[in-house]
Structures are given as C-alpha cells and as structure tokens.
C-alpha positions in Angstrom: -62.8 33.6 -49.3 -63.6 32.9 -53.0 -60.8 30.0 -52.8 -62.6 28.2 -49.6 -65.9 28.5 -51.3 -64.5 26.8 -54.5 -62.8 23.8 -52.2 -66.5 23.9 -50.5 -68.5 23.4 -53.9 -66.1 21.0 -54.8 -66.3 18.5 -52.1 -70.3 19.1 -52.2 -69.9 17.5 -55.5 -67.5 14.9 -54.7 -69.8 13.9 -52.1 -72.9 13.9 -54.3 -70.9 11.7 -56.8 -69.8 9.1 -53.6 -73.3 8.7 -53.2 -74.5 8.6 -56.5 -71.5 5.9 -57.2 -72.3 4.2 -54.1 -75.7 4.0 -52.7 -74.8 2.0 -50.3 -72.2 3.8 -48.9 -74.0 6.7 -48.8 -75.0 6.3 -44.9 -70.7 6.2 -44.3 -70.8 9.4 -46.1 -73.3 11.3 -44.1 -72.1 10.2 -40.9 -68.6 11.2 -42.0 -69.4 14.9 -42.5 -67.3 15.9 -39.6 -64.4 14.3 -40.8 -65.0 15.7 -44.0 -65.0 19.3 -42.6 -62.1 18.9 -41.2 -60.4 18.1 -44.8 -62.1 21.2 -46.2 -60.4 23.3 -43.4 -57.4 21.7 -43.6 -57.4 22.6 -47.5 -58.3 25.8 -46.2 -55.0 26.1 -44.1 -53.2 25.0 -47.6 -54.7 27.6 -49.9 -54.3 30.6 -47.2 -50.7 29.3 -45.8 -48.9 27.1 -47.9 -45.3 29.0 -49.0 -46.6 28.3 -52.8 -49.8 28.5 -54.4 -51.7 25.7 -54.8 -54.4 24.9 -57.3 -57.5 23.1 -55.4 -58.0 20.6 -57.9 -54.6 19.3 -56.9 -55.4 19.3 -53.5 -58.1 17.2 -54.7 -56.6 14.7 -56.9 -54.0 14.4 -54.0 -56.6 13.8 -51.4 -58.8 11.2 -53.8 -55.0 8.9 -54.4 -54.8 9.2 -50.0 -58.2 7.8 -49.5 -58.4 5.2 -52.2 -55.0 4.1 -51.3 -56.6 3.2 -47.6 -58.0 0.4 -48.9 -55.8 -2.3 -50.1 -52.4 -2.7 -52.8 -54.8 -3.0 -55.7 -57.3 -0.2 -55.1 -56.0 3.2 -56.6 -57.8 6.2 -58.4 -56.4 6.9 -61.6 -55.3 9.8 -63.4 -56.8 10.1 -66.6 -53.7 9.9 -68.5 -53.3 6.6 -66.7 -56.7 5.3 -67.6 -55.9 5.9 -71.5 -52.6 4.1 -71.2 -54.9 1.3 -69.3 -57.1 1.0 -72.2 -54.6 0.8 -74.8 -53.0 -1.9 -72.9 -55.8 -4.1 -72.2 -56.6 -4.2 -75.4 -53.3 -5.7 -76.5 -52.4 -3.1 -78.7 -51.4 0.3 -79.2 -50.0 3.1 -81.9 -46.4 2.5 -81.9 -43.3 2.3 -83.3 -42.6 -1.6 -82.5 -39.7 -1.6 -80.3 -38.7 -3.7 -77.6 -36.7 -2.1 -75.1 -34.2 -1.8 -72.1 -33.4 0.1 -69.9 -30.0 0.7 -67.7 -29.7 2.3 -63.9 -27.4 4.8 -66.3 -30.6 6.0 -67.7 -29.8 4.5 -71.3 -32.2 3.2 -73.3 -31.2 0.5 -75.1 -33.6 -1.6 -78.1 -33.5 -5.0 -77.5 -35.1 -6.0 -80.8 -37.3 -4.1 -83.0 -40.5 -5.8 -84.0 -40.7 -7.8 -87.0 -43.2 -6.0 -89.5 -43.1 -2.9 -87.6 -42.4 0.9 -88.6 -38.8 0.6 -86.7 -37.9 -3.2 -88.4 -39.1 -1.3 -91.5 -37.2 2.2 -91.4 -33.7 -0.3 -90.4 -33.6 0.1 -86.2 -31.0 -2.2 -85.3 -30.7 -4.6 -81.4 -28.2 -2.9 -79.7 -29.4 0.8 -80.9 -29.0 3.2 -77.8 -32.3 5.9 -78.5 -30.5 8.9 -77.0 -33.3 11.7 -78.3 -37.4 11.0 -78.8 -39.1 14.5 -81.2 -35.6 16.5 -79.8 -36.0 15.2 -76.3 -33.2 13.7 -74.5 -34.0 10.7 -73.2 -32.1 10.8 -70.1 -34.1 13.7 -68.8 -37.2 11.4 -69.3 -38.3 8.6 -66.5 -38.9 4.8 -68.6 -42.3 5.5 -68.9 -42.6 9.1 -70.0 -39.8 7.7 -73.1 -41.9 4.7 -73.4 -45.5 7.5 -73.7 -43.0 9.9 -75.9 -42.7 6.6 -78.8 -46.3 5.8 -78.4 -49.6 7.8 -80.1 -52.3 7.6 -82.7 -52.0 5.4 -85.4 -50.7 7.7 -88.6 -48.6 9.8 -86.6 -45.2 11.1 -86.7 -42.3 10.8 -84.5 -38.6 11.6 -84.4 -35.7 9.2 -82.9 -32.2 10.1 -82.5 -30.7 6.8 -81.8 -26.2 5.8 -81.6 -25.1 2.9 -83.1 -21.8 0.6 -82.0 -20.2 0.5 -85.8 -19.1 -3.4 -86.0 -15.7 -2.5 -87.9 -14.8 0.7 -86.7 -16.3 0.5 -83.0 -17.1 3.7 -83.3 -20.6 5.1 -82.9 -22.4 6.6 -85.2 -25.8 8.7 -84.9 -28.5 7.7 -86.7 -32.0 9.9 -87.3 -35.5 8.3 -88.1 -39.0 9.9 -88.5 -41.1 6.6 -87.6 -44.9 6.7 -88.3 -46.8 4.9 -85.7 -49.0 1.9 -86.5 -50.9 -0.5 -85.0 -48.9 -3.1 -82.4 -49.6 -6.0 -81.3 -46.9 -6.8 -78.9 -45.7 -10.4 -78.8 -47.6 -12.2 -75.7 -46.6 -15.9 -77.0 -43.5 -17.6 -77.7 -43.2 -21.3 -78.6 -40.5 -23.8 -79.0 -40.0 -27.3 -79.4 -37.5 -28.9 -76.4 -36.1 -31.3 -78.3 -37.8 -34.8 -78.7 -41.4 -34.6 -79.5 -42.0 -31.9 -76.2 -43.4 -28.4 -77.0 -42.8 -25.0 -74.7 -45.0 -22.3 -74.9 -44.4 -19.2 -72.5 -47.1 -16.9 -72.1 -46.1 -13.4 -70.6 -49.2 -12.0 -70.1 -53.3 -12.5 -70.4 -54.2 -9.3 -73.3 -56.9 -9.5 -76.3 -54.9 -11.2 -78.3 -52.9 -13.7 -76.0 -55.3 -16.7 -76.7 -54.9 -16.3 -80.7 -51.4 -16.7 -80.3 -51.7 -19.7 -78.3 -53.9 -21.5 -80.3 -51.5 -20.7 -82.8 -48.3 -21.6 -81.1 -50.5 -25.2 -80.4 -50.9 -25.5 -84.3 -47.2 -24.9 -85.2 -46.2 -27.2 -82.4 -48.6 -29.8 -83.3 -47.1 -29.7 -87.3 -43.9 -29.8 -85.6 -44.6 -33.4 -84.0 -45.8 -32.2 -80.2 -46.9 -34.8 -78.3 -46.2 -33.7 -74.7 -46.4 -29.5 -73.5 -44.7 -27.1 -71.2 -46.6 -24.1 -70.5 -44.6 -21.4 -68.7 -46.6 -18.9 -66.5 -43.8 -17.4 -64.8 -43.0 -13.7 -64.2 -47.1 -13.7 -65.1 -48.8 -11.0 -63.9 -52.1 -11.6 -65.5 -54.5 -9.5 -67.1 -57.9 -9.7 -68.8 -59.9 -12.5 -66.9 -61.6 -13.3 -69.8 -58.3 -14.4 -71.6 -57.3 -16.6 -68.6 -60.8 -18.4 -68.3 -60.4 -19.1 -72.0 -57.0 -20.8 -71.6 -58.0 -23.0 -69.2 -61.0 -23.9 -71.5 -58.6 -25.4 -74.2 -57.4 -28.1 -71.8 -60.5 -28.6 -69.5 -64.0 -29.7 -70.9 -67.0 -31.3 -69.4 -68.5 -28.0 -68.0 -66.4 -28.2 -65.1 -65.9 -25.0 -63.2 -62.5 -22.8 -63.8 -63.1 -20.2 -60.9 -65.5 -18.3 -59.4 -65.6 -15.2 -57.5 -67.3 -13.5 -54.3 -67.7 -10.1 -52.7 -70.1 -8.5 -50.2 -72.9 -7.5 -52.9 -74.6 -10.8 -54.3 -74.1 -9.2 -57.9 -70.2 -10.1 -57.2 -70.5 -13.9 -57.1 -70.2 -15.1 -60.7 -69.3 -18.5 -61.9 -66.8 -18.9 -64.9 -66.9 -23.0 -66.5 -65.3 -24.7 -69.3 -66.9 -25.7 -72.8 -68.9 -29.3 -72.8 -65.8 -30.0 -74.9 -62.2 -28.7 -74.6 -59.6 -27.8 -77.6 -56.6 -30.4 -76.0 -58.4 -32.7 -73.6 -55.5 -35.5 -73.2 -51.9 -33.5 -74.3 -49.8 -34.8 -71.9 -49.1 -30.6 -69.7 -46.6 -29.5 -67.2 -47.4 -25.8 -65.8 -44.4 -23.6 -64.7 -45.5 -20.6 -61.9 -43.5 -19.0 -59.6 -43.6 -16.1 -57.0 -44.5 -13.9 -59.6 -47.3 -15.7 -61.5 -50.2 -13.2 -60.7 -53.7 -13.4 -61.0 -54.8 -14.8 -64.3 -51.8 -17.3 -64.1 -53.3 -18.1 -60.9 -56.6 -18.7 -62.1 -55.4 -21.1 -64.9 -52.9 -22.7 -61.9 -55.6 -23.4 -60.0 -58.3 -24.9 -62.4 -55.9 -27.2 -64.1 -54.5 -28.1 -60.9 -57.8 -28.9 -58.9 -59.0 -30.8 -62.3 -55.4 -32.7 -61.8 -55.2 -31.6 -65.6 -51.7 -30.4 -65.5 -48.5 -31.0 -63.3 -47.5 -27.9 -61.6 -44.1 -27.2 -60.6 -41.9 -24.1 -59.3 -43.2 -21.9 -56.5 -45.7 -20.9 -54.5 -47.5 -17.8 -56.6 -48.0 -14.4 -56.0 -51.6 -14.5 -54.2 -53.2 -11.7 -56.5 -56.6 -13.0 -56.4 -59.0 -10.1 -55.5 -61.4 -8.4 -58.2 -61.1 -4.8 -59.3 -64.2 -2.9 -60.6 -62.9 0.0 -63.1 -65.8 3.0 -62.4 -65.4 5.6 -65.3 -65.7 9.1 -63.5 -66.8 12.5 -65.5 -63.6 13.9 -65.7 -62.6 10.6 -67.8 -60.3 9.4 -65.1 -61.1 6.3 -63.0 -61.6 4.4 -59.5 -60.1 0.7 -59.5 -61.7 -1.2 -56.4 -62.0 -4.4 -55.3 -65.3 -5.8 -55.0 -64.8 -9.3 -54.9 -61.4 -12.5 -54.7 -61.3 -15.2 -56.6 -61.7 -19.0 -55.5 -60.3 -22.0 -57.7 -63.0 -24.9 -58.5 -61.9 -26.6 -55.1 -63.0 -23.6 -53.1 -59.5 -22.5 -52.6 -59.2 -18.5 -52.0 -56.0 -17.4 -54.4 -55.9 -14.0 -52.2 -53.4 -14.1 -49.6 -53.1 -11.4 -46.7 -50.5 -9.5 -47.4 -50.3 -7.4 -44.3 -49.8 -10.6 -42.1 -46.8 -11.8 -40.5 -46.9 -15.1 -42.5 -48.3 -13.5 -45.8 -45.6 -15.7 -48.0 -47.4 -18.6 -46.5 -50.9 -17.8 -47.5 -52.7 -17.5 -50.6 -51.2 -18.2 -53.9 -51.4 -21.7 -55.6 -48.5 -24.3 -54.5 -47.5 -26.7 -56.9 -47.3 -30.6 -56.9 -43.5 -30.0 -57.1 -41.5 -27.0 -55.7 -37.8 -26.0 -57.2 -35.8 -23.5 -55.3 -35.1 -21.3 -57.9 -33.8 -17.6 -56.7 -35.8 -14.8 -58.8 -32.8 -12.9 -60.4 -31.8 -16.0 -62.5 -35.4 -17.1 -63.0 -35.5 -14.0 -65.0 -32.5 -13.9 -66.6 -32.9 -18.1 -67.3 -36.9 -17.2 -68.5 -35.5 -14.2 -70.7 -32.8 -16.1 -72.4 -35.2 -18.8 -73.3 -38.0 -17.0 -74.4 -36.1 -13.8 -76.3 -35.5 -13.7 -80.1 -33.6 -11.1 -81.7 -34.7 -9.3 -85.3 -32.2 -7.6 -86.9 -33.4 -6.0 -90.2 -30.2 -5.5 -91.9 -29.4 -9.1 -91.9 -32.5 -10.5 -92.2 -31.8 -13.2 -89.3 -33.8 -14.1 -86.3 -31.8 -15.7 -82.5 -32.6 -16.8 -79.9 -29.9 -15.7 -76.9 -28.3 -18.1 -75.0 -31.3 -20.6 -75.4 -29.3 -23.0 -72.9 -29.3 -20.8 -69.8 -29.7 -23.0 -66.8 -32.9 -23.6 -66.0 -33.5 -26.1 -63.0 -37.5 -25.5 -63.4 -37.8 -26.2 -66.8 -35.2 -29.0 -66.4 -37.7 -31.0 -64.1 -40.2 -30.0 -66.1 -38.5 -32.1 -69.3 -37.5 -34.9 -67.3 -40.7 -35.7 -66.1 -42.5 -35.6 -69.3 -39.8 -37.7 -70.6 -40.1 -40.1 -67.4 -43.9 -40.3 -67.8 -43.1 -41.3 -71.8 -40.6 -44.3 -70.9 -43.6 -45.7 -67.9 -45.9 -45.8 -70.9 -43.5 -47.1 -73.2 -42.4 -50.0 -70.3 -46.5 -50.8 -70.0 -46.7 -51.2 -73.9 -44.2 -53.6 -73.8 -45.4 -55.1 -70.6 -48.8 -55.8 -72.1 -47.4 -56.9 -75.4 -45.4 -59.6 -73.6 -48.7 -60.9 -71.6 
C-alpha cells in the first residue's frame, strides 16, 4: 500500500510540474487524468507483480523517456548525467586528457593522435597507442562512451591509463602506465589548408563556443598564406550552437540581410537572426561543400549563403534537421529537450523535412547548385584523410594522412574556382585588347 501511495504522490507532482512548465498545456493535462490513472495502476501491477523489485523512480524516469519520445526524433528527456555531458560539450570544452580516439567492432580503443599541448602529448602518448585499462578498468568491458566519461573530469584531477604499444624494432608490444592530470580542452573544431595555387580549405566539423575563433583564425593564416579563393567544407556537420552558425554566415554576408529565422505555435518562437551592416569577407571568391549529413547549423549557413547567391554549393542534398529544441532545466537537474519552433532560410524555405513520410529524402534539407554522387562510406574516409593530422610527441612531427584520398566533391569544388579564375583572367585580357 505504502508503494502505490508513493507512485500516487509522485505523479501528483509530476503533474503539478506539467502545469507549472506548461500553462498552456495544462487543459491536456486535466482532461488526461483518466489516462493518467491508468499509468498509476499499471505501475501498480509493476510494484505488486513484477518477478524483481523495482524502484518507482525508475518506473518514472522510464515512463518520462516513453512520453517525450512520442513527439518527434529530436525531443528526448534527459538524464542528468546526460545534461552535464551536454553542457560540457556545448561549451566547446571539457576536463580532459586531450586524446583523439578510435574505436574497433573488436572493442579496442585505439588513439588516433593525442592533442598537441595536452596532458597526454605532454606525459609522451603515442598515435597508434591501444588504451587497454582507464583507473584499473578494462576497457573492453566499458561501451565508447562510458571509456570516453571514464578519461574525462574536473580540471586538476587524476586519472590512470594502461595503454600497449606496437615497438617499431622489435614488433612487440609493450605496456605502458600514465597517471594524466586533466585540463582544460578545447577540441580541434577547424582545420585549414591551402589546395595548391592561391585556393584555401577550411573544414569545420562542428558549430561549439569556440568554432568561430578558429575560423577567423584559419581565414588569417590562409590570407598570409596568399588565399584568394575559399572552400568551406560542411560535411558530416551536425551542427550545434545556433549562435555560432548565425555568426559564420555574418563573416561572408553584410548589409543586414536576413540569415534565418524561426517559427513555432507560441508568438515568443518567431525570432529573426540578420547579418552585420558590414561583413568580415564580403567578395572572397566561396565554394560550400554539404552532404546528407550536414545538419542543422550547416544548414542554416547553407541556406543563407545560398539564398544571398553568396557561395556556390555543391554535394548533396542535407540532412533536413531544421526544428528548434527548448532545453527546460527540471529540479532534479536533469532536462526536457522540445521542439518549439523549425527554422526557415532568408527565402522562406523550411530546412525541416518530414521524416516519417514516404518521400522524406526528397523533402527538406538544402539542395545545392551542383549535386556529386558521392557514396557516404568514402565521403568519410576521403573527408577524414584530408582533414586529419597526426602528433606524435616523441618525434616532434605533425602529418597529414593520405592528404590525396579521392575526393570527387572537393575535386569540382577546385576546378570551378580555378575555371571561374581563367573567365576573369580571359575578360582582363579581353578588355585590355579593346
């Protein structure tokens, strides 16, 4: 009796909390009580029946991630060790050990680099390093995320790593132990090149706090290094802070033009998001590469600099992530994610497409002026290869692997920069001869 009364008081407060959360939902809420009965019995049955006991506030959490999840693929209640990882990711940077890493269907966990700076570059983690035990854990009894939590923390602290290394003479392996302190880390979210010629690349994997200072920064080293045309590379994007995308389209587009704007049920949800009277590179010469897994805030900057005709865009049709999540902090420090709003480019286009219909590849998304066929798996791999330099503290060098991987996006992306430089180059002459 004493467990049915607990599930009772608790659902009296869950529904005092829907209504204080949303007023005007409150009506749906009354009307529902029935239905809401019925889940109160039914946790009942549970607690009474079940072959093992169960704690109600299980049977809780479990019933909040059923009814949030009714909703749509981006609304989701969230645990509250979920929401601390959210925070520390939005942010762009975390307590850490600085290493990038990889990990195998075998369950290996293999670094890929460590992180220039970082307490792992600094303690002598190698590329190649297999981390085999995290503070006396083995790491194959640990999913990729629980390894990836294990390494992470508060700045200052301590953690142990257990790691086998491939000896380059011998070929044999050899374990090595390090107690890394964590420190601040500010994963790499930019990676520049030039192309050859006077063409720049940047590729931007995601939209963080700190992605636009290392784009502005990329521009600047570029720029010294005699950039006069730019590739921007959106792909395998899956967005981020809106903020950071809305500023990236303000570097290229001026004039207070619109970037995107967004619109919901409640009138507080339309907002309008415009460009500075005056943009950072208003005439760069800008090819945009997106593909089917550009989300969101590569979507947003897709959309404004293709509706300003500020950029070329080639590759494939994106993702069609355009819907606005609200993140409501609840008293138990976890949180509700809901959309309240999607997202329209300047044009009035909706990015959002309807993912439950037949055609759903064929809606939403932004299309580009120019679509490649390019099949995912070897996008990756091609984007990966270009984009991924190596750090290997004992030798104090710094690759780039296979920087030639074919490519065919990028490819068109070059020669039409180069194309658009010979047509000027021909009207030069042209003129000079009149």
């Amino acid at each position: 009796m004493k467990k049915k009364i607990n599930i009772y008081v608790i659902f009296m407060i869950a529904a005092f909390f829907m209504g204080t959360m949303f007023p005007f939902a409150y009506s749906g809420v009354d009307t529902g009580l029935d239905q809401l009965k019925i889940l109160v019995e039914v946790m009942g049955k549970i607690q009474d029946n079940y072959v093992e006991e169960k704690q109600p506030k299980d049977l809780v959490t479990g019933a909040l991630y059923g009814m949030v999840s009714q909703l749509d693929e981006f609304s989701e209640y969230i645990s509250v060790e979920d929401m601390k990882a959210m925070r520390e990711e939005t942010k762009g940077e975390f307590g850490g050990v600085g290493m990038r890493l990889n990990s195998s269907k075998e369950g290996e966990l293999t670094v890929v680099t460590p992180l220039p700076g970082s307490p792992a570059y600094k303690a002598g983690v190698e590329p190649g390093d297999k981390v085999i035990k995290i503070d006396g854990k083995l790491v194959s009894d640990m999913t990729n995320n629980e390894a990836v939590a294990a390494l992470r923390g508060e700045v200052g602290t301590k953690v142990k790593v257990e790691i086998d290394r491939k000896d380059e003479n011998s070929g044999k392996t050899v374990k090595k132990k390090f107690t890394l302190k964590r420190d601040k880390i500010v994963p790499e979210v930019v990676f520049s090149k030039m192309l050859g010629g006077d063409i720049g690349y940047i590729y931007v994997t995601d939209f963080s706090g700190h992605t636009i200072e290392g784009f502005e920064n990329a521009m600047e080293k570029l720029q010294k290094e005699g950039m006069k045309a730019l590739i921007v590379d959106l792909r395998f994007n899956p967005g981020g802070l809106l903020d950071s995308a809305v500023d990236m389209a303000k570097l290229f587009i001026g004039e207070n033009k619109l970037i995107v704007y967004t619109k919901g049920r409640k009138e507080e949800f339309f907002r309008e998001y415009k460009s500075n009277a005056q943009a950072k590179y208003p005439d760069i010469p800008m090819v945009l590469l997106v593909n089917e897994a550009s989300a969101s805030g590569s979507e947003i900057v897709a959309g404004a600099l293709q509706d300003h005709k500020r950029a070329l865009l080639i590759g494939a049709r994106t993702f069609g992530k355009g819907s606005v999540q609200q993140v409501i902090n609840l008293p138990d420090t976890s949180g509700l994610r809901i959309t309240v709003a999607k997202y329209y480019t300047p044009l009035g286009r909706m990015i959002h497409k309807n993912f439950k219909a037949k055609n759903a590849d064929e809606t939403g998304g932004i299309v580009p002026d120019i679509v490649v066929d390019f099949d995912l798996p070897k996008a990756r791999t091609a984007t990966f290869y270009t984009t991924n330099l190596i750090y290997s503290p004992s030798k104090k060098t710094v690759k780039a692997e296979k920087e030639n991987a074919e490519d065919p996006v990028l490819e068109r992306a070059v020669e039409i920069l180069k194309a658009r430089d010979i047509f000027s180059n021909l009207n030069a002459a042209s003129k000079n001869e009149k």
